[in-house]
C-alpha positions in Angstrom: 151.4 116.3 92.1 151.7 119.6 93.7 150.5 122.9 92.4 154.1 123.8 91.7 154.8 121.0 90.0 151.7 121.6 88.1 152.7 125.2 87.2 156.2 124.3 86.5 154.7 121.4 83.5 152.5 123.7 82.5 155.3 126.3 81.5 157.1 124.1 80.0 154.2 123.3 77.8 154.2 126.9 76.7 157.6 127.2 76.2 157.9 124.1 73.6 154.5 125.7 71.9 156.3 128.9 71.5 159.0 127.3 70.1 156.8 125.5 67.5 155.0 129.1 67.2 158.6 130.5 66.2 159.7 128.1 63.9 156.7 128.6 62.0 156.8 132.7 62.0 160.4 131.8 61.0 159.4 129.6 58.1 156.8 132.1 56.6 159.5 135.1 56.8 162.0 132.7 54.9 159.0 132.4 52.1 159.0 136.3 52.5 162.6 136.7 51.0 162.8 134.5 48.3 159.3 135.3 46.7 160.7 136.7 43.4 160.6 136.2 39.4 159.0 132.6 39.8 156.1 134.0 41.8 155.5 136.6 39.3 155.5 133.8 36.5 152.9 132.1 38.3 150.7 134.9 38.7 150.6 135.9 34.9 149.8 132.5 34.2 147.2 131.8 36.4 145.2 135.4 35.0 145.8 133.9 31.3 144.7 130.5 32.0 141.7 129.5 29.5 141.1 126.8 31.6 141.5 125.6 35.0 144.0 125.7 38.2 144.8 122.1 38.8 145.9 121.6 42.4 147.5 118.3 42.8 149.2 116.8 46.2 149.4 113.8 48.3 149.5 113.5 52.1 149.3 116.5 53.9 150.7 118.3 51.1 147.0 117.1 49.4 145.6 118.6 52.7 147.4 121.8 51.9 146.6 121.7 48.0 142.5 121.2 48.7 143.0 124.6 50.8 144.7 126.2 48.0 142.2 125.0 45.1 139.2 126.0 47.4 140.4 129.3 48.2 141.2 130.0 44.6 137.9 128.8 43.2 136.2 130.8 46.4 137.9 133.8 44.9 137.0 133.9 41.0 139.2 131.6 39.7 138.2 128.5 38.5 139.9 125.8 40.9 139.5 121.9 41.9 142.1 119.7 43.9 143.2 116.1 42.3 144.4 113.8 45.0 147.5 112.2 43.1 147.1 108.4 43.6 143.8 108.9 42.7 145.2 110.8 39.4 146.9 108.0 38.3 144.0 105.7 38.3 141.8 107.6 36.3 141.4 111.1 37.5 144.1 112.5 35.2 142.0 113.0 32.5 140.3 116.1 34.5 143.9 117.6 33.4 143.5 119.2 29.5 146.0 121.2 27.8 144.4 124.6 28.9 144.5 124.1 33.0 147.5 124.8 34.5 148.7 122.7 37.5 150.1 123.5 40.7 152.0 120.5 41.9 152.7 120.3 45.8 155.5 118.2 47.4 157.8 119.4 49.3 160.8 116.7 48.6 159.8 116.9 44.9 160.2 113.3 44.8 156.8 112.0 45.6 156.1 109.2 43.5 152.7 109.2 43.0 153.1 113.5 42.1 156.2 112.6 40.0 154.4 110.0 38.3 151.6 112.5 37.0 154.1 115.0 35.1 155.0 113.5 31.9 151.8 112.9 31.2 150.5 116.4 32.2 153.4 117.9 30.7 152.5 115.6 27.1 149.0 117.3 27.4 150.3 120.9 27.4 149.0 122.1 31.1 151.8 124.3 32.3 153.2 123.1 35.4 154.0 125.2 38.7 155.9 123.7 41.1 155.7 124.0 45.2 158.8 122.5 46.5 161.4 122.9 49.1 164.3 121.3 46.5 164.9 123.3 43.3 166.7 120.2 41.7 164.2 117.7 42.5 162.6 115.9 39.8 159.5 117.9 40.3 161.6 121.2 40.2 162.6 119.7 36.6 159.4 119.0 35.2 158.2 122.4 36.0 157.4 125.5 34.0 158.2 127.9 37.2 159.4 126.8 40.4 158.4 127.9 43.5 160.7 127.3 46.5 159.8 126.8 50.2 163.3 127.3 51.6 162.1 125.2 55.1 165.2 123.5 56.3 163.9 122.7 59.8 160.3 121.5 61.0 158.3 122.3 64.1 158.2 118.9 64.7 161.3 118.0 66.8 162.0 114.8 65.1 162.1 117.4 61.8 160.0 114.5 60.2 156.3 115.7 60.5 155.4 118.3 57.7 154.7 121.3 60.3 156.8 124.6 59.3 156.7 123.7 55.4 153.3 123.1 55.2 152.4 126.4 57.3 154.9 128.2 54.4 153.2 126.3 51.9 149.5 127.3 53.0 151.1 130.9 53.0 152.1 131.0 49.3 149.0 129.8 48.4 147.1 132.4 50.0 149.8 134.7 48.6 149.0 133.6 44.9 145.1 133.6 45.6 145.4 137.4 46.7 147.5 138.7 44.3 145.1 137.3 41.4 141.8 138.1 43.2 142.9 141.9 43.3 144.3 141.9 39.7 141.1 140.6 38.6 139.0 143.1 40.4 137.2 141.0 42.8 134.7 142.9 44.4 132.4 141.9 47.5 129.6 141.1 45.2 131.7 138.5 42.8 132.3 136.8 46.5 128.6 136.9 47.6 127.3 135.6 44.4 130.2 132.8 44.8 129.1 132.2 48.6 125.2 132.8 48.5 124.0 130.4 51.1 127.2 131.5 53.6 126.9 133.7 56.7 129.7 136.2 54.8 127.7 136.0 51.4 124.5 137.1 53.1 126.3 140.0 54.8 126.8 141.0 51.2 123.1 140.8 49.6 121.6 144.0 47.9 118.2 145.1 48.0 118.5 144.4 44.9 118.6 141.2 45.7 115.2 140.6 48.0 113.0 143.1 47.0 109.7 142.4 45.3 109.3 144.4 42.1 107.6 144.1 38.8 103.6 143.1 38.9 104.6 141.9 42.6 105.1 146.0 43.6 102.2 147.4 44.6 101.4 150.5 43.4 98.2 153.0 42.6 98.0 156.5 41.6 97.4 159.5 43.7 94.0 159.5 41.9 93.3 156.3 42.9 90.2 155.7 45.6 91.3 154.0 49.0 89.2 151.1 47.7 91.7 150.8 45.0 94.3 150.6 47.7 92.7 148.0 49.3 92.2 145.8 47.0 96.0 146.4 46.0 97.6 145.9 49.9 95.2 142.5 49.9 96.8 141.4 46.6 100.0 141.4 47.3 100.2 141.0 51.3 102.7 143.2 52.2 100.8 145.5 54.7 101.4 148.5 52.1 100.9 150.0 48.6 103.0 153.0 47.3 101.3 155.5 45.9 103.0 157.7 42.8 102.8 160.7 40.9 103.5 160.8 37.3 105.7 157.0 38.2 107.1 159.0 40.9 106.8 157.6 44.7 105.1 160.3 46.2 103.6 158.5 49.3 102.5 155.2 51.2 99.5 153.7 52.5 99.8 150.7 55.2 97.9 148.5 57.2 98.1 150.6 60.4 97.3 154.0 58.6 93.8 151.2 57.9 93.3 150.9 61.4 93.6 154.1 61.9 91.0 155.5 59.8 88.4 152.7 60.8 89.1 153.7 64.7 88.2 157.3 63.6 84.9 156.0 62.6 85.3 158.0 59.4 85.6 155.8 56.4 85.0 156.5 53.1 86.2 153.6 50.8 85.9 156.5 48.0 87.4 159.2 49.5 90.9 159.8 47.1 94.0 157.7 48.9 96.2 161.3 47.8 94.7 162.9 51.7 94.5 159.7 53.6 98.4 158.3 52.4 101.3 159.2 54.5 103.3 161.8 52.5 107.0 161.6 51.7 107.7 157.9 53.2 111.3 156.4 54.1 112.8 155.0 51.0 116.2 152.9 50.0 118.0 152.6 46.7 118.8 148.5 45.3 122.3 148.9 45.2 122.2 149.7 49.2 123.0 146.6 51.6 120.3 144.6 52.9 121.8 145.1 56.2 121.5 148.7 55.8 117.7 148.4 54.9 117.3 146.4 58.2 118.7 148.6 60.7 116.8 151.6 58.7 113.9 149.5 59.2 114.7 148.8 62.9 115.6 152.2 64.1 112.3 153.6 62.4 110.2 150.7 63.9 108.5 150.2 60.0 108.3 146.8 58.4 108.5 148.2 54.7 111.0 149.8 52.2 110.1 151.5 49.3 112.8 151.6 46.4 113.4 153.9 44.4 116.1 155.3 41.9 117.9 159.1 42.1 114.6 160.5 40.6 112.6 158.5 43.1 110.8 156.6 40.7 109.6 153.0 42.6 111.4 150.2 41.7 110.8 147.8 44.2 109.8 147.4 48.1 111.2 145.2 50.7 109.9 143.8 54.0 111.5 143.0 57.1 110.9 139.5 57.2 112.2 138.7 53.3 115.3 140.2 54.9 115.5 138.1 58.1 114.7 134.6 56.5 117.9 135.1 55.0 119.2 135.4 58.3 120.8 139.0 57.2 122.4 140.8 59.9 
C-alpha cells in the first residue's frame, strides 16, 4: 500500500468520524429545543423528593442510567441505579412510595422497563420518563415525559444506540445541574461527598488536617524554654506556639534549638518570650490546604499556626499531614 493510499484511507476515516461527531452535536441541539415544561416538572420533583432518585434502564440505556444515578448522588442528591431485569426478580422492592424514578428507554417499549411500571406506579414513586416516543407505553405510565427527539443514529445502520444515548447522557447532566445549583451545592458538600478523590482533596480545609485541642502545643510567654521543650517533645511537631493572654504572639522550633545550643549559650531557664521568634506566619481553618502548602513552600517552613481574626491559636498544621493526603 502506498503512502497515498495510506493518506487517502486515512481521510476517509476522519471524514466518517466527523460525521458521527455531527450527528451527535446535532442530536444534543435537538434536546436543546424541546427542553420545556416537562423538564421543569422534573426538576421540582426531584428537590421535593423525601426519598430517593430511582434510575432504572436496561442495555445501554442502563449504561446511560448508572451515569445519571452516579452523577446525581455525586452531587447531593440521593441516587442509585436498578438494572431492570434484575428489578423484576427481586430488586423492585428498593422502589418505595417516596423515591421517584427515572425510567430510560428510548423506544418506551422495553419489556423488562415496561414491566416495572404498574407496580412502581401502585407503590406511589412518581415516574419520569426518558424516551424518544411520547405515545409509547412508557410515555403513558409517566408522571412527566421527557422527549429525546433523535430520529437518526450515528450508527449507519441507525440501529446502534449512538446519537440518543449521547442526548440522553446530556439531559441527565442537564437535570443533575440544574438541582445541584438550586440546592446550593458548594465545593465543600462535594469534597465531603468525594473524600478519598484527587478533586475532593483539592478541596480540604485546614480545618480539616490541623492538629488542635490538647494535641496544639502551646506555652505562655512566661513560660521557661524548658517548658518548651518538654512541650515540642510531647507532641513532635518541631514547634510550640507561644501566646499572650490566648493570643499567638510567637513560635519556637526545632531549628531556633539548634541555634541557641550552636551559640554555646543555653539557659534551659532563661524565659522562651526573648529566645521565640516574634510575630510567626499564620493561616486561618477555613483557608485551603493547598493554600497552606504553597505558603509553607514559598517560605521554606514546615509549620502553620492557626489562628482566628483576633489571632487567637486554634490549631497548627505540618507539611507532611498535608502531603500524605497527597494535597496539591
Amino acid at each position: 500500500m502506498t503512502q497515498s493510499s495510506i493518506t487517502t484511507q486515512h481521510q476517509a476515516w476522519l471524514e466518517k468520524a466527523h460525521r458521527v461527531l455531527d450527528l451527535e452535536i446535532a442530536a444534543i441541539k435537538a434536546q436543546h429545543e424541546v427542553l420545556g415544561d416537562a423538564f421543569v416538572q422534573a426538576v421540582e420533583a426531584i428537590l421535593a423528593l423525601q426519598g430517593r432518585l430511582v434510575v432504572v434502564g436496561m442495555g445501554k440505556s442502563g449504561i446511560i442510567a448508572k451515569k445519571i444515578a452516579a452523577t446525581f448522588a455525586s452531587t447531593g442528591t440521593p441516587a442509585f441505579f436498578v438494572h431492570a431485569a434484575e428489578a423484576q426478580h427481586g430488586d423492585l422492592g428498593m422502589i418505595t412510595g417516596q423515591d421517584a424514578v427515572l425510567a430510560l428507554s428510548h423506544s418506551g417499549e422495553t419489556a423488562e422497563v415496561c414491566g416495572l411500571l404498574p407496580e412502581i406506579r401502585r407503590r406511589g414513586a412518581t415516574v419520569i420518563a426518558i424516551t424518544g416516543h411520547t405515545g409509547s407505553t412508557l410515555a403513558r405510565y409517566a408522571d412527566m415525559v421527557l422527549h429525546i427527539p433523535i430520529s437518526k443514529e450515528a450508527c449507519p445502520l441507525n440501529l446502534a444506540p449512538t446519537a440518543s444515548t449521547t442526548a440522553t447522557l446530556a439531559l441527565g447532566d442537564a437535570l443533575a445541574v440544574v438541582v445541584l445549583k438550586q440546592r446550593g451545592f458548594r465545593e465543600e458538600d462535594f469534597a465531603r461527598i468525594h473524600p478519598a478523590g484527587s478533586l475532593g482533596r483539592k478541596l480540604l480545609r485546614v480545618a480539616d488536617v490541623m492538629h488542635s485541642g490538647e494535641a496544639l502545643p502551646l506555652v505562655t510567654a512566661e513560660s521557661t524554654l524548658r517548658d518548651a521543650i518538654m512541650t515540642m517533645s510531647s507532641h513532635r511537631l518541631g514547634t510550640t506556639g507561644v501566646t499572650e493572654e490566648g493570643r499567638l504572639i510567637g513560635c519556637l522550633t526545632d531549628g531556633d534549638l539548634r541555634r541557641i545550643l550552636e551559640s554555646g549559650d543555653l539557659n534551659i531557664e532563661a524565659p522562651v518570650r526573648k529566645l521565640m521568634h516574634p510575630d510567626p506566619t499564620t493561616i486561618t481553618a477555613d483557608r485551603l490546604a493547598s493554600e497552606a502548602l504553597h505558603c509553607m513552600e514559598s517560605r521554606k517552613i514546615l509549620v502553620l499556626f492557626v489562628c482566628d481574626d483576633e489571632k487567637y491559636a486554634t490549631g497548627v498544621v505540618h507539611m507532611h499531614d498535608i502531603l500524605q493526603g497527597e494535597v496539591r
